[in-house]
N, C-alpha and C positions, 0 to 999 in steps of 0.2 A: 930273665923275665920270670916272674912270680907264676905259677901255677894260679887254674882259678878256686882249687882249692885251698883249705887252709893247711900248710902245711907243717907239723909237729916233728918231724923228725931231722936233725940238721946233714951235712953234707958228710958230717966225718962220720957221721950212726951210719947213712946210706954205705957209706963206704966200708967199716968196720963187718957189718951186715953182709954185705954180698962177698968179703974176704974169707969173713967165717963160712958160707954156702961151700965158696969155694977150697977151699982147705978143710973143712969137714966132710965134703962128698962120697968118700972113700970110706967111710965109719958109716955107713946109712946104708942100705938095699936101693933106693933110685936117691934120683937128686930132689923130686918133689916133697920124700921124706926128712931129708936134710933142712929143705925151708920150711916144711909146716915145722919143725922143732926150733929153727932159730927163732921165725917170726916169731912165734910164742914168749919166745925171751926176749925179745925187745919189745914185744905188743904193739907189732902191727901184724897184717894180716898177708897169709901166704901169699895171694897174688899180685900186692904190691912187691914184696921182697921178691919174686918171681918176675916183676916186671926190671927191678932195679937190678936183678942180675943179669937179665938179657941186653940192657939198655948200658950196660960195664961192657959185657964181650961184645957188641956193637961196637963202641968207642976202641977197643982195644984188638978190633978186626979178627977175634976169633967166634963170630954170628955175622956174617952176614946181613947187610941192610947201610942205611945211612946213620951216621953218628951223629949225637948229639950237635955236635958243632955246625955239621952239617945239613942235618931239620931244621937248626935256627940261621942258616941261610937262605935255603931256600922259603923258611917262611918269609923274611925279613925281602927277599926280590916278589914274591907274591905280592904281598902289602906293597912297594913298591911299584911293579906292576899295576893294580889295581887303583892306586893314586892316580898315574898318569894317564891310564884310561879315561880317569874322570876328570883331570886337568882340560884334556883331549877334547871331552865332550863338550863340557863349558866354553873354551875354547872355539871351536866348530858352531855350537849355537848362538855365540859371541859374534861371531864372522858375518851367519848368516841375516841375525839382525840392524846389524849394522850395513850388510851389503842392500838388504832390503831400503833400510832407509834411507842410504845414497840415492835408492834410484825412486823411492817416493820425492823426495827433495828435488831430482833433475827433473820428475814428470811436473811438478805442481809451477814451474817457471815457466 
């Protein structure tokens, strides 16, 4: 699924990107200096490259948290979830009108 932003940078920059983070870490004093230097080189900006490298060791189980595959599951039962709620509702307000008017129809005989 698309970001809601517009997104300029493709799959293999994101990834090329957070390799080099990670294979240059060791050449740098921390690792926030490592990505203000990449980002620069590719022109985007350190907290995105900062987010696409935590959002790689999420995926690759070395951070901690849910991985991508698994945010787009649980959003996907969310949504899901929230459908049938509203099926539900309709449903039940469906029932009750209709149960009403059965028994408008048996009083009026």
């Amino acid at each position: 699924m698309p970001s809601k932003t517009t997104n300029k940078f493709s799959p293999e920059v994101r990834d090329r990107a957070v390799r080099m983070v990670l294979d240059h870490e060791a050449q740098h004093p921390s690792r926030w200096t490592t990505i203000l230097s990449i980002a620069a080189k590719i022109g985007c900006t350190a907290q995105t490259l900062n987010e696409w490298v935590k959002k790689a060791e999420r995926d690759t189980g070395r951070r901690p948290g849910p991985t991508t595959e698994m945010a787009a599951r649980v959003k996907s039962l969310e949504r899901e979830n929230r459908e049938l709620r509203q099926a539900n509702e309709i449903l039940r307000k469906a029932s009750a009108y209709f149960a009403q008017a059965e028994l408008d129809r048996r009083f009026k005989r």
